[in-house]
N, CA, C and O atoms as a GROMACS GRO file, in nm:
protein
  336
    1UNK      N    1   0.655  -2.451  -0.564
    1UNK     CA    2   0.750  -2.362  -0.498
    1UNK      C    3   0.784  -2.421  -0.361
    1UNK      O    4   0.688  -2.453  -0.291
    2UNK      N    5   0.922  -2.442  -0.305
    2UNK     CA    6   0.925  -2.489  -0.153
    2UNK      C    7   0.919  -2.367  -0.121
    2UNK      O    8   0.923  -2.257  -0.176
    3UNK      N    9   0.902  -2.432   0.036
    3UNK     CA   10   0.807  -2.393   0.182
    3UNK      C   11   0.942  -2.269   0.174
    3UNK      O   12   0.880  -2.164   0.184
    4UNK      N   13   1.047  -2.244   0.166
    4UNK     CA   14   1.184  -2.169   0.145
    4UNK      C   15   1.130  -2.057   0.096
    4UNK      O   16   1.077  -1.965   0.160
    5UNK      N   17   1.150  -2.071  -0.065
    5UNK     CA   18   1.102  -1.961  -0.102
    5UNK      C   19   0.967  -1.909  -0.092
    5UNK      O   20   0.962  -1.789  -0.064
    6UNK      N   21   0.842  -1.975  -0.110
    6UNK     CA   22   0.749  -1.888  -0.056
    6UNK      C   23   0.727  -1.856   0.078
    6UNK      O   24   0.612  -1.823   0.109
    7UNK      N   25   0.840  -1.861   0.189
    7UNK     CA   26   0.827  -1.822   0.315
    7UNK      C   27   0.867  -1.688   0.224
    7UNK      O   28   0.769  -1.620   0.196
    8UNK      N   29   0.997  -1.638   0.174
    8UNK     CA   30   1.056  -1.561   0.170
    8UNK      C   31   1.021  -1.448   0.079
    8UNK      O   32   1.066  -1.335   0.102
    9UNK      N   33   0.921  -1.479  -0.052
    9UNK     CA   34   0.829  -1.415  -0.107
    9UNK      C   35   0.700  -1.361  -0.027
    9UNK      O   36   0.675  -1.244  -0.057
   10UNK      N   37   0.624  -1.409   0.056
   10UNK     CA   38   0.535  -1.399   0.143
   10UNK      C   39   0.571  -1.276   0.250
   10UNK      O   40   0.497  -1.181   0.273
   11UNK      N   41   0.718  -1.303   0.317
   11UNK     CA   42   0.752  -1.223   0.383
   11UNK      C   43   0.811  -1.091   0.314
   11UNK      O   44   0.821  -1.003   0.400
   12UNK      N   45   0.846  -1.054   0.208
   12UNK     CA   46   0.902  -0.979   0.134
   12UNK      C   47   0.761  -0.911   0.127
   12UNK      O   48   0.771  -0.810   0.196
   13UNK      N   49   0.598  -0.923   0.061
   13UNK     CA   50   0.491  -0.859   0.040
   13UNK      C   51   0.479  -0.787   0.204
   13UNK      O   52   0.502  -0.668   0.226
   14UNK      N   53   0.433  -0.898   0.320
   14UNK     CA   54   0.413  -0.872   0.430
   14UNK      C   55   0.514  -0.766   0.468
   14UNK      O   56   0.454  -0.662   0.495
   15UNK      N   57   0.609  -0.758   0.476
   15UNK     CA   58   0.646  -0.669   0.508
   15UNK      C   59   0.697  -0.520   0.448
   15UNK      O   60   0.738  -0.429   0.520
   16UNK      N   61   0.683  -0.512   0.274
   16UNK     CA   62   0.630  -0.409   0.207
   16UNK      C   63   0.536  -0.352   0.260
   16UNK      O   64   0.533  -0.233   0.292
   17UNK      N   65   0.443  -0.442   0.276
   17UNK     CA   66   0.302  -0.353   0.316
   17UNK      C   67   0.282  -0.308   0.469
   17UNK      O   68   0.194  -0.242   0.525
   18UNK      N   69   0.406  -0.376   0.518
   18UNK     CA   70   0.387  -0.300   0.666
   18UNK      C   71   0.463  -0.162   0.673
   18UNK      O   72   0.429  -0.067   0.744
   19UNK      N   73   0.582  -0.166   0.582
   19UNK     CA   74   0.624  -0.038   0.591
   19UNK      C   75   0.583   0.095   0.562
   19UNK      O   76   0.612   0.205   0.609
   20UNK      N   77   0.459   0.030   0.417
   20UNK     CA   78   0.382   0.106   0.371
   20UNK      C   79   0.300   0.148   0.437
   20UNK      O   80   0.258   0.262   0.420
   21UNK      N   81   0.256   0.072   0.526
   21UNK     CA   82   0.142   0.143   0.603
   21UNK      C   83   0.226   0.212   0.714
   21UNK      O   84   0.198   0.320   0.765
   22UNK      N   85   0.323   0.143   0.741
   22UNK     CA   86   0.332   0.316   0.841
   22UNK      C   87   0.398   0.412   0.727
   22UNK      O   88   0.310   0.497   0.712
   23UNK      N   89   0.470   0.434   0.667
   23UNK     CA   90   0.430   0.573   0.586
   23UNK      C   91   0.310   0.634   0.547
   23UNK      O   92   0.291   0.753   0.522
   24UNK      N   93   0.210   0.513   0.544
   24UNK     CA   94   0.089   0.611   0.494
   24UNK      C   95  -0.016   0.643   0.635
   24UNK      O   96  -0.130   0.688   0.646
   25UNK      N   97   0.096   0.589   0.740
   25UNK     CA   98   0.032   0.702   0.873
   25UNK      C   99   0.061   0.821   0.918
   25UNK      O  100   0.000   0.900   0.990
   26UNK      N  101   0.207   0.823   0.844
   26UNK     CA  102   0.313   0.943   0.903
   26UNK      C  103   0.271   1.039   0.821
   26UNK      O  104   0.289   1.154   0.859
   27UNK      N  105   0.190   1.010   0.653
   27UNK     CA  106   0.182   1.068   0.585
   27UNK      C  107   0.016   1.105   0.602
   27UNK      O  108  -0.045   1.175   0.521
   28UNK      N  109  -0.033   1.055   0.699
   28UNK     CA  110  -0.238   1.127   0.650
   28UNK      C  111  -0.236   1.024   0.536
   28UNK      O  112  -0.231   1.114   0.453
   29UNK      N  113  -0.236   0.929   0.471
   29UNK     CA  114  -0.301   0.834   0.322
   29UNK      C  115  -0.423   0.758   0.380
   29UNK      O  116  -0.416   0.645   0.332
   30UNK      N  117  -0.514   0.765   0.448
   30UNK     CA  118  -0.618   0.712   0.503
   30UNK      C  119  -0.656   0.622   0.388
   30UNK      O  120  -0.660   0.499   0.396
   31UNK      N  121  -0.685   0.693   0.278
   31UNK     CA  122  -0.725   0.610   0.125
   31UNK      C  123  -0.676   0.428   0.119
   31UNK      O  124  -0.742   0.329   0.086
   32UNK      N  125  -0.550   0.443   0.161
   32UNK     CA  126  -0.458   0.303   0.178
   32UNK      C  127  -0.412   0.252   0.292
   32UNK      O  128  -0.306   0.192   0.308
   33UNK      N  129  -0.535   0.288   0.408
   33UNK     CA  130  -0.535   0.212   0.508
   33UNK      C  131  -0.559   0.086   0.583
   33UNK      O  132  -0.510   0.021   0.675
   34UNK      N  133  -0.697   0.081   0.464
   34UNK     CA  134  -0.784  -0.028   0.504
   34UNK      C  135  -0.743  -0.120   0.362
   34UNK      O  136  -0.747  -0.239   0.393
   35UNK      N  137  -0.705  -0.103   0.220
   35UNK     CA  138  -0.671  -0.198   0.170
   35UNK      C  139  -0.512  -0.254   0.185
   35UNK      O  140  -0.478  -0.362   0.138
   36UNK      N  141  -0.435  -0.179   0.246
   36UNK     CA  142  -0.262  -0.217   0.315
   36UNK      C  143  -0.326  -0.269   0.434
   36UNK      O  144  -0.217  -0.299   0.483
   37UNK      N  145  -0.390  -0.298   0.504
   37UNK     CA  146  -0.460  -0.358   0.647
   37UNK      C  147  -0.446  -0.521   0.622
   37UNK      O  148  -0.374  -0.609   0.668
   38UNK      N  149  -0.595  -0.515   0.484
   38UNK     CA  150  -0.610  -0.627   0.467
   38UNK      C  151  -0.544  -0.728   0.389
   38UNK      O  152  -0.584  -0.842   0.367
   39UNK      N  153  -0.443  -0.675   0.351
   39UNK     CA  154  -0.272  -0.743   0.277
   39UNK      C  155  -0.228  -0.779   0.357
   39UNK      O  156  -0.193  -0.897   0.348
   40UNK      N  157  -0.189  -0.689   0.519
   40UNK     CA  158  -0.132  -0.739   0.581
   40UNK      C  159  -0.172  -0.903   0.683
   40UNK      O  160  -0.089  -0.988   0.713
   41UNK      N  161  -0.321  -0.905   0.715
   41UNK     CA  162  -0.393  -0.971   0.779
   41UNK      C  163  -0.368  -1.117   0.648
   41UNK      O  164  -0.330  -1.227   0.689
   42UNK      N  165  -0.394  -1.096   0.510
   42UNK     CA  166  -0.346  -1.256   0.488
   42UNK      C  167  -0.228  -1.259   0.444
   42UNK      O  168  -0.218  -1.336   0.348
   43UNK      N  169  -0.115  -1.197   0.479
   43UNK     CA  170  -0.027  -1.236   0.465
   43UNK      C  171   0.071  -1.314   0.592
   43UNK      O  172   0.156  -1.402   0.594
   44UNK      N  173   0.010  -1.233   0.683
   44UNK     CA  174   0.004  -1.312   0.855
   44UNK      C  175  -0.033  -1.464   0.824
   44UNK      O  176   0.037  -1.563   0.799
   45UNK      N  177  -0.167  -1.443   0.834
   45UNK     CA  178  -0.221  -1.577   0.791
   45UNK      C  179  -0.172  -1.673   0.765
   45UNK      O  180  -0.177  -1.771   0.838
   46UNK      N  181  -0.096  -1.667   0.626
   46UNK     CA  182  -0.025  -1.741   0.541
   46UNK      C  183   0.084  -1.762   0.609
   46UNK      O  184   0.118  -1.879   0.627
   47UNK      N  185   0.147  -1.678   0.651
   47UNK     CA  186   0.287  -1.714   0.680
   47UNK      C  187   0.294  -1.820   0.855
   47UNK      O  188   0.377  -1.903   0.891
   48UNK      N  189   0.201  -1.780   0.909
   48UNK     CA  190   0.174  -1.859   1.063
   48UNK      C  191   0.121  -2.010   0.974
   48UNK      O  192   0.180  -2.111   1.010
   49UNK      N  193   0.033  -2.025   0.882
   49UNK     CA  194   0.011  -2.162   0.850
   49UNK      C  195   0.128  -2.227   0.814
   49UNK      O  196   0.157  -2.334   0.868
   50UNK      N  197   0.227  -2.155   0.692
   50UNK     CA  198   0.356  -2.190   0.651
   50UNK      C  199   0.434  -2.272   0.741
   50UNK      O  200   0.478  -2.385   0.718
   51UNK      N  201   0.447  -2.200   0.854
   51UNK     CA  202   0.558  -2.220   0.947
   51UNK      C  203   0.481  -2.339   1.060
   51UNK      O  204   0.565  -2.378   1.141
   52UNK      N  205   0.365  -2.392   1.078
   52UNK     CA  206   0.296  -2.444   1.162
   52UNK      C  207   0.323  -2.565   1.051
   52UNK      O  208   0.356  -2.675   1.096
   53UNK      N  209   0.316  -2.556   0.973
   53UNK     CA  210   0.308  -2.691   0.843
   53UNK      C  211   0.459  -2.763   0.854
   53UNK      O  212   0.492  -2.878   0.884
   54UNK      N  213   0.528  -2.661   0.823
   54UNK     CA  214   0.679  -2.734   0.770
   54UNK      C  215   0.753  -2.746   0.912
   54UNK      O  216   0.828  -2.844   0.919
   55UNK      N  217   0.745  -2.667   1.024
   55UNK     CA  218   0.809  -2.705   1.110
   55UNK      C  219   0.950  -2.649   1.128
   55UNK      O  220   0.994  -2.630   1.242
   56UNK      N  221   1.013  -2.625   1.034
   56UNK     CA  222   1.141  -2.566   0.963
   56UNK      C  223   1.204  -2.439   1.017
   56UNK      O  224   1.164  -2.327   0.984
   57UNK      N  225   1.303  -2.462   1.100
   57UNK     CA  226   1.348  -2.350   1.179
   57UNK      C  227   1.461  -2.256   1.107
   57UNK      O  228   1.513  -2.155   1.155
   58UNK      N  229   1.483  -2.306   0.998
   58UNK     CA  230   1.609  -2.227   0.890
   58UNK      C  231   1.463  -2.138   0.813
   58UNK      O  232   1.475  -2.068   0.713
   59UNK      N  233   1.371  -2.155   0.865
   59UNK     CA  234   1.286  -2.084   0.730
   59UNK      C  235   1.322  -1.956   0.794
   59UNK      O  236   1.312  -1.860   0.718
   60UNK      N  237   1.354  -1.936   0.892
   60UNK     CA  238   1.358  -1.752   0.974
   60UNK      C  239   1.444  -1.706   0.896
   60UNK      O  240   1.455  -1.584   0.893
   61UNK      N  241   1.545  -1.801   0.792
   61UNK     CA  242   1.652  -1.693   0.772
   61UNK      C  243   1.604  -1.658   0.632
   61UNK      O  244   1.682  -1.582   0.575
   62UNK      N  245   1.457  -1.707   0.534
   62UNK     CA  246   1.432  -1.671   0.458
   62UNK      C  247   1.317  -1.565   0.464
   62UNK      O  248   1.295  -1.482   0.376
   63UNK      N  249   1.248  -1.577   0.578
   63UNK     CA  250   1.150  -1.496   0.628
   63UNK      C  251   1.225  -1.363   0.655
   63UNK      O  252   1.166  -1.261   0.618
   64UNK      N  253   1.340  -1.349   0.711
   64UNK     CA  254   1.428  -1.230   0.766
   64UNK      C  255   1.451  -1.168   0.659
   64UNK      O  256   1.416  -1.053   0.636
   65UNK      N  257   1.549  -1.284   0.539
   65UNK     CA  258   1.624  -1.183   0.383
   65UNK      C  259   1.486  -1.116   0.333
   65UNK      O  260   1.476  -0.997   0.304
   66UNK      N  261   1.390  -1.203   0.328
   66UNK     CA  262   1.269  -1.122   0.242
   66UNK      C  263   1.198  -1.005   0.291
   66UNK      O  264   1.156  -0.909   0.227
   67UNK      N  265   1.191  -1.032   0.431
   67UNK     CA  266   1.117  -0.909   0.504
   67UNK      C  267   1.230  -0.746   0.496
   67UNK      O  268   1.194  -0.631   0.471
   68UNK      N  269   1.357  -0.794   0.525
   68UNK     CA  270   1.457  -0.698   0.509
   68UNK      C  271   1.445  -0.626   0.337
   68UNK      O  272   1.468  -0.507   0.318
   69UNK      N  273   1.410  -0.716   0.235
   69UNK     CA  274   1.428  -0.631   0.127
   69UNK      C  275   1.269  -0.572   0.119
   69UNK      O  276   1.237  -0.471   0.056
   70UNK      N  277   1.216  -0.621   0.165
   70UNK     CA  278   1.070  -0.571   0.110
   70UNK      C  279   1.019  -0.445   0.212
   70UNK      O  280   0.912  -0.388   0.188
   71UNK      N  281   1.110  -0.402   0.335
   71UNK     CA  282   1.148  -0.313   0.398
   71UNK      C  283   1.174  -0.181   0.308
   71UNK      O  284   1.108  -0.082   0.276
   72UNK      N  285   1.290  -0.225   0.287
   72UNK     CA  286   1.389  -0.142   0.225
   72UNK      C  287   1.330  -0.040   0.064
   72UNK      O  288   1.343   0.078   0.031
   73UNK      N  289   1.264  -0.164  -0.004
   73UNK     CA  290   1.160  -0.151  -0.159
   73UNK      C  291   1.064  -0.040  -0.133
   73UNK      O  292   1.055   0.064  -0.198
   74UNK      N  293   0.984  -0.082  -0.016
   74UNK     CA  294   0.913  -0.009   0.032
   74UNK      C  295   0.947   0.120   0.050
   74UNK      O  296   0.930   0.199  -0.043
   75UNK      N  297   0.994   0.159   0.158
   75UNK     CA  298   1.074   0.257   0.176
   75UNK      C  299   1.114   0.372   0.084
   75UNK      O  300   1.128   0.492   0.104
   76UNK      N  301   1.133   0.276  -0.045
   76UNK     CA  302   1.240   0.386  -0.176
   76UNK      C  303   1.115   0.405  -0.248
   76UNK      O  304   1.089   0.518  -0.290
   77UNK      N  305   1.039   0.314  -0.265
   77UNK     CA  306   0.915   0.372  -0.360
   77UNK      C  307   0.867   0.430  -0.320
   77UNK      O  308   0.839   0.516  -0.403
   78UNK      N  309   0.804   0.461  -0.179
   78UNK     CA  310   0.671   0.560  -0.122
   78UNK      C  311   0.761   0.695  -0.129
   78UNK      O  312   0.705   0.801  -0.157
   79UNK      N  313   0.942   0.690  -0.097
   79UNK     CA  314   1.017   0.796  -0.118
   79UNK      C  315   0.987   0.893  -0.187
   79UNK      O  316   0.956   1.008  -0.157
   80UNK      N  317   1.005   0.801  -0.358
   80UNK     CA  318   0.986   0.838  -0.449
   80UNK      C  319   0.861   0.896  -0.504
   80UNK      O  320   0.869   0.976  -0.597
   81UNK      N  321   0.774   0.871  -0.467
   81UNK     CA  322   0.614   0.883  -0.550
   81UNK      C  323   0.584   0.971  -0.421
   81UNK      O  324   0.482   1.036  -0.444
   82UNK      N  325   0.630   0.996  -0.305
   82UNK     CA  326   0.602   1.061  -0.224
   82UNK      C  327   0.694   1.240  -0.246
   82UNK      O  328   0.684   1.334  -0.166
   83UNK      N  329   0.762   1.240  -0.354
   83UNK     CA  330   0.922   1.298  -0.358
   83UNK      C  331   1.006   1.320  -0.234
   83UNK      O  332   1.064   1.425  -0.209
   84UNK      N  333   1.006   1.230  -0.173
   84UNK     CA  334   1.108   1.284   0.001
   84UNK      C  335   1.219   1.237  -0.050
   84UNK      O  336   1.324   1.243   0.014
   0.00000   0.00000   0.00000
């Protein structure tokens, strides 16, 4: 897979799970605090090694599209299973 798309897959999870976790602060979900925590912590990880490796300053604009949809995913599912 290039450094491209798994910036942009990477950032798409990472930032699912950040949205998720703040809904599941707004919401009391304590249950999915500490395992949305530790998603988020290697997905950091990963993505600071990514970008320290390749050097690649166009990767922001795949890091951005992915984080923006995995925003958005987020968002509609916890909606949903949440019924809001």
């Amino acid at each position: 897979m290039t450094p491209h798309l798994t910036a942009f897959c990477v950032s798409f999870v990472f930032i699912f799970l950040k949205a998720w976790q703040q809904q599941n602060v707004v919401h009391k979900q304590f249950i999915w605090v500490m395992p949305t925590s530790f998603g988020l912590a290697m997905c950091e990880f990963y993505l600071i090694g990514l970008v320290a490796r390749t050097g690649d300053f166009t990767i922001a604009f795949w890091m951005g599209t992915g984080a923006g949809l995995g925003a958005m995913l987020s968002m509609f599912l916890h909606g949903r299973m949440t019924k809001q």
